[in-house]
C-alpha positions in Angstrom: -30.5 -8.8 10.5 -27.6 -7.7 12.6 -24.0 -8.8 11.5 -22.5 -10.8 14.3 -19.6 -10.3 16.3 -16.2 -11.1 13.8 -14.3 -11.8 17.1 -17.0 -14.5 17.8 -17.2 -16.2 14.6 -13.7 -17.0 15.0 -13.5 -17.8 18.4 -11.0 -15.7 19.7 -10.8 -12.6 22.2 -10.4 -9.3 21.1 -6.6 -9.2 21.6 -5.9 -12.2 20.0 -2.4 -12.2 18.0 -2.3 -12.8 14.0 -1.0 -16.3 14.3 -4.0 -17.1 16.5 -6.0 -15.9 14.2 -4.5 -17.5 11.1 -5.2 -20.5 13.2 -8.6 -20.2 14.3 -9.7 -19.1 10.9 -8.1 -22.2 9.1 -9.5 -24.0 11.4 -13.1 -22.8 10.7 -12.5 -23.3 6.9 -11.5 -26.3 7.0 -14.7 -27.1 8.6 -17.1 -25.7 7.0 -15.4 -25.4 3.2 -17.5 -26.0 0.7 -16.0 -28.4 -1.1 -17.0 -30.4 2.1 -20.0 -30.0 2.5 -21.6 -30.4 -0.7 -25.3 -29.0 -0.9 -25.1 -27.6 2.3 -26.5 -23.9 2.4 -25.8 -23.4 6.2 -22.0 -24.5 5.8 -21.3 -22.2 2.6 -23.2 -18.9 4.9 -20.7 -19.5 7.6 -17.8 -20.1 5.5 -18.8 -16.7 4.0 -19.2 -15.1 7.4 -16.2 -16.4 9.1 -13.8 -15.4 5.7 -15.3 -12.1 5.8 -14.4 -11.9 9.6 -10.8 -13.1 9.0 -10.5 -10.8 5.9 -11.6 -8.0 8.0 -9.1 -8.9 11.2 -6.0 -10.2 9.8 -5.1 -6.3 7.9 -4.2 -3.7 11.5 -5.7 -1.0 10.0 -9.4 -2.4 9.3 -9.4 -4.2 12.6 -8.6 -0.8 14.3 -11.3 0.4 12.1 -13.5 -2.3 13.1 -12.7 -1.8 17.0 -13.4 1.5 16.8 -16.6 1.9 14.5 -17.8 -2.1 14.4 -19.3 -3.1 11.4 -20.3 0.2 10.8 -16.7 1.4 9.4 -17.3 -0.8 6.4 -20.9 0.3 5.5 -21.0 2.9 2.9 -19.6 6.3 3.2 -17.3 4.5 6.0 -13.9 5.0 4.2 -12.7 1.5 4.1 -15.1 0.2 1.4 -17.4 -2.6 1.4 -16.5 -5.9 4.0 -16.0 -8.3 0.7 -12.5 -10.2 0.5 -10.2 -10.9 -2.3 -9.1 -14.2 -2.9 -6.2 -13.2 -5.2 -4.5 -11.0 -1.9 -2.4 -13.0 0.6 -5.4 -14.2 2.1 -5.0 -16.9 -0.6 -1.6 -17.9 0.9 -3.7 -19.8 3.5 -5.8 -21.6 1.1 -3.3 -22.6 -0.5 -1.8 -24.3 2.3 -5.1 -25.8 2.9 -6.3 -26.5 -0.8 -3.4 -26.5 -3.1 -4.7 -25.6 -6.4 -8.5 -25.1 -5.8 -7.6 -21.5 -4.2 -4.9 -18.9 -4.0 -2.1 -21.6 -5.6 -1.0 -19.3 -8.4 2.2 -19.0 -7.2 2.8 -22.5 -6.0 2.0 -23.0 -9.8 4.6 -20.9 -10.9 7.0 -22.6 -8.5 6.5 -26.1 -10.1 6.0 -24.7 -14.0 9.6 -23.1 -13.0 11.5 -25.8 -11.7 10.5 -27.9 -14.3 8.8 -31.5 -13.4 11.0 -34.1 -11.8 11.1 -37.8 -13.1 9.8 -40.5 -12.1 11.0 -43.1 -9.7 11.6 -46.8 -10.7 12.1 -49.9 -9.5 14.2 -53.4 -10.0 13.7 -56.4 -8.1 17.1 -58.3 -7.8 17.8 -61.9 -7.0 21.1 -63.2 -5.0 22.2 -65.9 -3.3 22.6 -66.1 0.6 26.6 -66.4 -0.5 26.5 -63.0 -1.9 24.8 -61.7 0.8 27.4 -62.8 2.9 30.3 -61.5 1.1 28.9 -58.7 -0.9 28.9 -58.1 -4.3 28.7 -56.0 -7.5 25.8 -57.1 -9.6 25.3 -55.5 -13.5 21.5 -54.4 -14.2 20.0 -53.5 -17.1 17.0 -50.9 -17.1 14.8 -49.6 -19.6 13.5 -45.6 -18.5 13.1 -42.7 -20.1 16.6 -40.8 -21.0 16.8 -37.2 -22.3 16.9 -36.1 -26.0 20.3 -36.1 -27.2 18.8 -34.3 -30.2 17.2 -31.5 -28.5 18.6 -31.8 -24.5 15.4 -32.4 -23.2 13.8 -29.5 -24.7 11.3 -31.3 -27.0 11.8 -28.8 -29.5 14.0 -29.4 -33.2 17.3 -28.3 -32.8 17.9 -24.5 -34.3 14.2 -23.7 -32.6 13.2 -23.3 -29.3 9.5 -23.0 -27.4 7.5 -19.7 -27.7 5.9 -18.9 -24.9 1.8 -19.7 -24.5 -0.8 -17.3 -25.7 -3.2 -18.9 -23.6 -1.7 -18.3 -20.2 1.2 -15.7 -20.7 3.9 -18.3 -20.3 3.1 -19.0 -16.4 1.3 -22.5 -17.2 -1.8 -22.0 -15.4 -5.0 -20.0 -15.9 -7.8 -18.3 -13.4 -11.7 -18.1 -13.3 -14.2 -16.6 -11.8 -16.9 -19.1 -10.4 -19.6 -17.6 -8.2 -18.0 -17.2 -5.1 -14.3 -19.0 -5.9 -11.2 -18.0 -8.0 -10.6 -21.6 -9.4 -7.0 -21.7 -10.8 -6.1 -24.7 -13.1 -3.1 -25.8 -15.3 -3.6 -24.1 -18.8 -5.2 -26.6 -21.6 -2.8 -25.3 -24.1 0.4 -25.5 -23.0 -0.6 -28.5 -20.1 1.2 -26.3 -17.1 4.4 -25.8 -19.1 4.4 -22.2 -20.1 5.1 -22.9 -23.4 4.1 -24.5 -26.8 6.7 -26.3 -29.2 5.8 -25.1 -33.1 8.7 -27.5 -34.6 8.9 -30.7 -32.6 11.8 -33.1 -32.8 11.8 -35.4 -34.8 13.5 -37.9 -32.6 11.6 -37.7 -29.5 8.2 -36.4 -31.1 8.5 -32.9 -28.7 8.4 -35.6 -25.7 12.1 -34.0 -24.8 12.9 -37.9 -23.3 12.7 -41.4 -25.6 12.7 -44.6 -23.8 16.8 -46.3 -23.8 17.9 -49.4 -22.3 21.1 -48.7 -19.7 23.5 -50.9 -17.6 23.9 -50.0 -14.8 26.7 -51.3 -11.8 25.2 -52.0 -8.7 27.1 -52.2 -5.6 25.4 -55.0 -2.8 27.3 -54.6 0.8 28.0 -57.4 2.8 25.2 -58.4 5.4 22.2 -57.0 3.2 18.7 -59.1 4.4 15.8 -60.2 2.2 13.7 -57.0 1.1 16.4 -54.7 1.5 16.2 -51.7 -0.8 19.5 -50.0 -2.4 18.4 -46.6 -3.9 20.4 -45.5 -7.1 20.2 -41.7 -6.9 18.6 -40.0 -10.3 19.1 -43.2 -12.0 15.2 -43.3 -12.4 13.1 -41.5 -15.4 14.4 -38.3 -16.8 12.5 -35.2 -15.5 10.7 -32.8 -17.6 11.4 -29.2 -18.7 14.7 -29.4 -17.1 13.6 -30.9 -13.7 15.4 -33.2 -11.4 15.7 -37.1 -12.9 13.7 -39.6 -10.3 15.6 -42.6 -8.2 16.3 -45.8 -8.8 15.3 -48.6 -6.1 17.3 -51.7 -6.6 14.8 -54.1 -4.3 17.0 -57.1 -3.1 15.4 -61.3 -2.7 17.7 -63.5 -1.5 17.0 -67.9 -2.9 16.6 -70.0 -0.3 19.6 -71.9 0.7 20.1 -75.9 0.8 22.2 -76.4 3.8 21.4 -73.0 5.8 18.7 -71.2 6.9 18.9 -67.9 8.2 17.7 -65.9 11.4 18.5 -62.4 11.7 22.8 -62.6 11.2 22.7 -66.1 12.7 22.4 -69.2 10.6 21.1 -73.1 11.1 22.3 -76.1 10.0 20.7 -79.5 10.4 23.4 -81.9 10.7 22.5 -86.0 10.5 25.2 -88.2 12.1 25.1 -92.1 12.9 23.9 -93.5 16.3 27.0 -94.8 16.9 29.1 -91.7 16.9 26.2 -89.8 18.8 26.9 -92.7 21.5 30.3 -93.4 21.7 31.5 -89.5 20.1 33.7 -88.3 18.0 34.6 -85.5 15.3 32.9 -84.7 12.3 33.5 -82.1 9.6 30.6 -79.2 8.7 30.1 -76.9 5.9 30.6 -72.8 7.0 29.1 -70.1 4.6 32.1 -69.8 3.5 32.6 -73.2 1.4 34.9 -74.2 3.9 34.5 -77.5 6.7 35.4 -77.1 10.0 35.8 -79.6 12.3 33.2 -80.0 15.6 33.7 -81.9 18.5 30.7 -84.2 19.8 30.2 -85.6 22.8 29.2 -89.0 23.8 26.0 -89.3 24.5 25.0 -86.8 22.4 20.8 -86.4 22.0 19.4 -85.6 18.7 18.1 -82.1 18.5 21.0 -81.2 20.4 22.3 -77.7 18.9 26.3 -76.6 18.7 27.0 -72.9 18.5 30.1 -72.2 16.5 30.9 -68.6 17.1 31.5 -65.9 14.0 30.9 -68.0 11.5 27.3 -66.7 10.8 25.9 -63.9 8.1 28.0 -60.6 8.2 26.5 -57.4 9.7 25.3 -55.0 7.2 28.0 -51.9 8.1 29.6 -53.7 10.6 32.5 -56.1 10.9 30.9 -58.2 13.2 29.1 -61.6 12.4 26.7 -63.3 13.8 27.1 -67.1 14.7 26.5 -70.6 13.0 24.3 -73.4 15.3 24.4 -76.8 13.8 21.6 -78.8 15.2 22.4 -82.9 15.5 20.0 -85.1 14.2 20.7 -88.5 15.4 20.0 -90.9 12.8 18.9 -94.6 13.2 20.4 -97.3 11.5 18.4 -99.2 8.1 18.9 -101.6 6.1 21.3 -103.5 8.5 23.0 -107.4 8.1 22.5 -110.0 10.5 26.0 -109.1 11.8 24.8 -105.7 12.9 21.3 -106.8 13.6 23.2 -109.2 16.1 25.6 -106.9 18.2 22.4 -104.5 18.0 20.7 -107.5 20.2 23.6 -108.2 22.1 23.7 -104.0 23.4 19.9 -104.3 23.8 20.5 -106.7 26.5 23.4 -105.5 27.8 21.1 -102.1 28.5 18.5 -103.6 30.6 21.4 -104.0 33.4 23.4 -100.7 32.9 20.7 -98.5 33.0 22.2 -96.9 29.3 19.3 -95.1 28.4 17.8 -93.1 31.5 15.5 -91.2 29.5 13.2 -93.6 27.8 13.6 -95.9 31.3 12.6 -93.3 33.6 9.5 -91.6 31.0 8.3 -95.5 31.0 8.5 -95.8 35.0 6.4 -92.8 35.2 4.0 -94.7 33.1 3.4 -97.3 35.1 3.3 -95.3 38.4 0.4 -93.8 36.6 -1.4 -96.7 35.8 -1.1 -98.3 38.9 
């Protein structure tokens, strides 16, 4: 059967640049890959074919060959050698873009076993009051993670010794083999990745090269900070491995529910109860800030319950900002209980005095549309 055409089984025209053909090719192989399409026959043939194509095309000198001579230049006796591919060339650079270790990720491998492994993130969730999120504060944590040796420095080995490199894999932490069609590349079982093998292991970490301490640790809270808001303490989470970078700290911030204020973005609401007689007649009263201060707030006769007063800037602060946000106490307009016969009289007294005044125009005029209604 006749090969076909390794422009075709790529897609591309016949003076297609190496990026476009680094593109159509991943693109073809991440189609038809065999890892994803398990058990299909026709998908491992044309991932075969379409590697062999890109193998051929992506060196100048066999794709001149190939222009010139066609598949004929890599038959035998046609000086370039049979049109196989080797996974272990830069060809595997692409896979292991598209793979990671399954193909061609020795020398991402190296990179990691190199830089050592970096530690772990952690997290504290921390409780503070709405007052602390107003002002700001400076909170002490404590935190139990994994710290480095002091013994050995993070080395794992006893001190006076030191790590000898892996027999298994050479010291570069990771080994190859040969499976049918693939290079499969893996972290060496000896040594776990680490290119090397501790004979004498501390004593005081086991050869771990980290034990588990309990820290303090001073956390800084700005002013304006909202519920959920997350403060991230910069390698103050697990120590890394084999020298690598210690992992982050994030300091996840709950604020308790207030009991005179409830919060809306940097604004804040208080419900304020007052007596009947000051809503009618007015007055002054005194009401609590954020602050633990009283300020004093005008209110007007007549005043309807539900009726909200915005006090400017004396809302929450503005995280990174010196602006604030504002303070609106809502009047509740309380009725009198548990009254004398004094009170209950002069209560009468009013009642009947508001029949001719017209004193309440709300409740008169909702009841005149009543009886409009009804006829």
């Amino acid at each position: 059967m006749s090969k076909a055409d390794y422009y075709e089984l790529l897609g591309v025209s016949r003076n297609a640049s190496a990026d476009e053909l680094k593109k159509a090719y991943r693109k073809l192989a991440m189609q038809h890959h065999p890892d994803k399409n398990s058990g299909d026959k026709e998908a491992e043939d044309k991932f075969k074919e379409i590697s062999e194509a890109y193998d051929v095309l992506r060196d100048d000198q066999r794709r001149a060959a190939y222009d010139r001579f066609g598949h004929a230049a890599f038959e035998q006796g046609g000086g370039f050698g049979s049109g196989g591919f080797d996974f272990s060339s830069g060809f595997g650079d692409i896979f292991e873009e598209m793979f990671g270790e399954i193909l061609g990720g020795g020398r991402r491998g190296q990179r990691q076993q190199q830089s050592g492994q970096r530690g772990a993130d952690l997290r504290y969730d921390l409780t503070i009051t709405l007052a602390e999120a107003f002002r700001g504060v400076d909170k002490n944590i404590k935190v139990s993670s994994s710290v480095l040796c002091s013994d050995c420095k993070g080395g794992g080995a006893a001190p006076g010794t030191s790590p000898v490199t892996c027999s298994m894999c050479g010291g570069h932490g990771r080994v190859r083999a040969q499976q049918g069609f693939f290079t499969i590349e893996r972290a060496c079982p000896t040594c776990y990745g680490a290119g090397q093998v501790i004979k004498d292991p501390c004593k005081k970490c086991h050869g771990n090269g980290r034990i588990k301490q309990e820290r303090s640790l001073a956390v800084s809270i700005p002013a304006g900070v909202e519920d959920g808001t997350r403060i991230r303490l910069s390698g103050e989470g697990e120590a890394g491995m084999r020298g690598g970078h210690s992992g982050d700290l994030y300091v996840i911030l709950s604020l308790l529910p207030h009991p005179l204020f409830k919060r809306e973005g940097a604004n804040l609401y208080c419900r304020v109860p007052i007596p009947m007689t000051l809503a009618a007649l007015g007055g002054e009263i005194k009401v609590p800030t954020i602050e633990d201060d009283m300020i004093d707030l005008k209110i007007d006769s007549g005043t309807q319950s539900g009726h909200q007063s915005r006090v400017r800037n004396k809302g929450m602060s503005v995280l990174r900002s010196a602006s604030r946000g504002d303070l609106y106490v809502e009047l509740v307009v309380e009725t009198p209980v548990r009254m004398n016969k004094k009170q209950k009289e002069l209560l009468q007294e009013f009642a009947l005095e508001s029949k001719t005044n017209n004193s309440h125009p709300e409740s008169d005029g909702f009841f005149k549309k009543v009886k409009d209604i009804l006829g």
